[in-house]
C-alpha positions, -999 to +999 in steps of 0.1 A: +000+000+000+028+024+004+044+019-022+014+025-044+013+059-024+044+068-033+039+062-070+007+085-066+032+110-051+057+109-076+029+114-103+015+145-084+050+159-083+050+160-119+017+177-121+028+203-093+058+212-112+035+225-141+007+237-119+019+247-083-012+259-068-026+229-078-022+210-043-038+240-023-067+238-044-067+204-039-061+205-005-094+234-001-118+210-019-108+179+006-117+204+036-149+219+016-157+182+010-151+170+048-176+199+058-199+190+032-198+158+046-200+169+079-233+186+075-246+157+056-237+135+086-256+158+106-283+157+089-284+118+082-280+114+123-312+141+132-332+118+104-322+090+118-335+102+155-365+120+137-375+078+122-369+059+151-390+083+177-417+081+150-416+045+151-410+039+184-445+051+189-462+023+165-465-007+186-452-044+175-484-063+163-474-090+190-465-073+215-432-083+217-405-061+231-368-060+211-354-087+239-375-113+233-380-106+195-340-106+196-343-148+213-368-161+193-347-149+162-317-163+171-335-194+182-348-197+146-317-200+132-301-225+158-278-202+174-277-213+210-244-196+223-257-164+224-265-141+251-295-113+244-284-086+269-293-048+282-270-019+273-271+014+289-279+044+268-296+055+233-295+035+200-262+019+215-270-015+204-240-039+192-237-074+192-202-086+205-188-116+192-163-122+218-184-125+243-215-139+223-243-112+232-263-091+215-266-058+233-296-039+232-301-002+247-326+011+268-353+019+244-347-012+224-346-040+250-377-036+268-398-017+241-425-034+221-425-011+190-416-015+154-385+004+155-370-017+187-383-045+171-357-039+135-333-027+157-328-054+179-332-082+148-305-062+127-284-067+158-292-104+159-285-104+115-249-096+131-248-133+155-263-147+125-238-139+099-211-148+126-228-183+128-225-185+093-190-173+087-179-200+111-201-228+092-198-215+054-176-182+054-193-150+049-163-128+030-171-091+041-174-103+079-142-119+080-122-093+059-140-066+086-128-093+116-094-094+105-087-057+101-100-049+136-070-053+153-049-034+128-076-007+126-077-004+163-042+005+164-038+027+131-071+049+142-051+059+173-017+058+160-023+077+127-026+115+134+006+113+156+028+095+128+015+120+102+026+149+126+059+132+131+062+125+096+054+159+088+085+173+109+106+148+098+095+160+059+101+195+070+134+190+081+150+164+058+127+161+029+120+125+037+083+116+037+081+080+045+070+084+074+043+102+062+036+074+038+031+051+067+008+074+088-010+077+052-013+041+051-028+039+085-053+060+075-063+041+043-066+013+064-091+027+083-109+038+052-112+004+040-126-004+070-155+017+067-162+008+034-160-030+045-187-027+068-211-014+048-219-047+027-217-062+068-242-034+081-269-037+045-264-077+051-275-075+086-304-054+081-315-076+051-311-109+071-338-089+102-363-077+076-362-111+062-369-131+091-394-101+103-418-107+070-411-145+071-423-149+102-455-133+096-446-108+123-446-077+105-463-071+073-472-039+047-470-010+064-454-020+096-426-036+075-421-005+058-411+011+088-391-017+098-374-009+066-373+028+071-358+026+107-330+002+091-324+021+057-313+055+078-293+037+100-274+022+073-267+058+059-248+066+092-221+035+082-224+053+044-217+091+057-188+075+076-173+056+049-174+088+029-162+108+054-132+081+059-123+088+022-124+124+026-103+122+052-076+101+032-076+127+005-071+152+022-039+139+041-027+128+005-033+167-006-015+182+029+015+159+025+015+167-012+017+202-007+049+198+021+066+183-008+067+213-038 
């Protein structure tokens, strides 16, 4: 992966040389397009708030409430190993495969409405597709599993090896340490973009098992479906924001180097 930046590098060296305001303009629409994004991210997160209080005010046609929705799902699809569990907070649900619970939040676990209801099933689509990576191998989970740890590390370590590599660039001309910090940050770009396909498969697998069941049908499966759709564009303004991110780190070191 570095050496792939470099070789973008050494191209946009050449193109400096003939245009040299070239990486502050390209460095200004990275920012303009973090904002953008930024505001588009705000807005996604208020609809998001906006759907869910809306449908946390249609009751479940059963009467279920998100925990026990959340066992008889994963009791339909054989998955005996895992825990359904309450979470502190607001839409903090997550299922954790290490300790093998699904987590709901406070007004998931013990609400009986449509939008608990998706939420706490797309969590459960999550203990699902980890039952079925272990038994058949579901790619975009195991891709997303294996750059956890790396990710961890590189979304911490990142901002401080740019500025180091920044200094060091300063001083000596010498960006590879830039290049790594770079790298870091691609990394944690492609794991945005990885969970997407994770977070859309999860949501497909609850809305699924939802209509199959006969539990939720016409318009209550819309909202299902609604609730689930603007969640799913928080992961999307993320991943976008991840990219914007990375290019603008390519146009700051860029511009170090004319």
């Amino acid at each position: 992966m570095i050496d792939i930046l470099q070789s973008y590098y050494t191209y946009a060296d050449s193109v400096a040389a003939q245009s040299g305001f070239l990486s502050d303009i390209t460095t200004g629409g990275a920012t303009l397009l973090m904002v953008i994004i930024g505001v588009v991210g705000y807005f996604v997160q208020a609809r998001l708030q906006s759907v869910f209080k809306r449908y946390s005010a249609v009751a479940f046609p059963e009467g279920l409430t998100g925990a026990e929705l959340a066992e008889k799902m994963l009791r339909d699809h054989g998955i005996t190993d895992v825990k359904v569990t309450h979470t502190r907070g607001h839409l903090t649900d997550h299922f954790n495969p290490a300790t093998k619970t699904v987590n709901l939040s406070d007004s998931v676990y013990s609400s009986s409405s449509i939008a608990a209801a998706a939420v706490a099933c797309h969590e459960c689509g999550h203990a699902v597709q980890h039952a079925v990576q272990h038994a058949e191998g579901y790619a975009p989970l195991r891709l997303r599993s294996q750059l956890v740890p790396i990710v961890n590390f590189a979304s911490t370590a990142a901002t401080w090896v740019i500025v180091a590599g920044i200094a060091i660039l300063a001083s000596t001309n010498n960006a590879t340490v830039c290049w790594i910090g770079i790298a870091m940050i691609a990394t944690s770009a492609l794991f945005s973009i990885v969970t997407l396909p994770v977070e859309y498969n999860a949501s497909e697998r609850a809305l699924a098992w939802l209509q199959n069941t006969g539990y939720l049908k016409g318009n209550s499966i819309d909202g299902a479906r609604t609730s689930l759709r603007w969640a799913a564009r928080t992961y999307l303004v993320a991943a976008l924001s991840a990219i914007a991110t990375l290019i603008y780190y390519i146009a700051l070191i860029n511009s170090r180097r004319r």
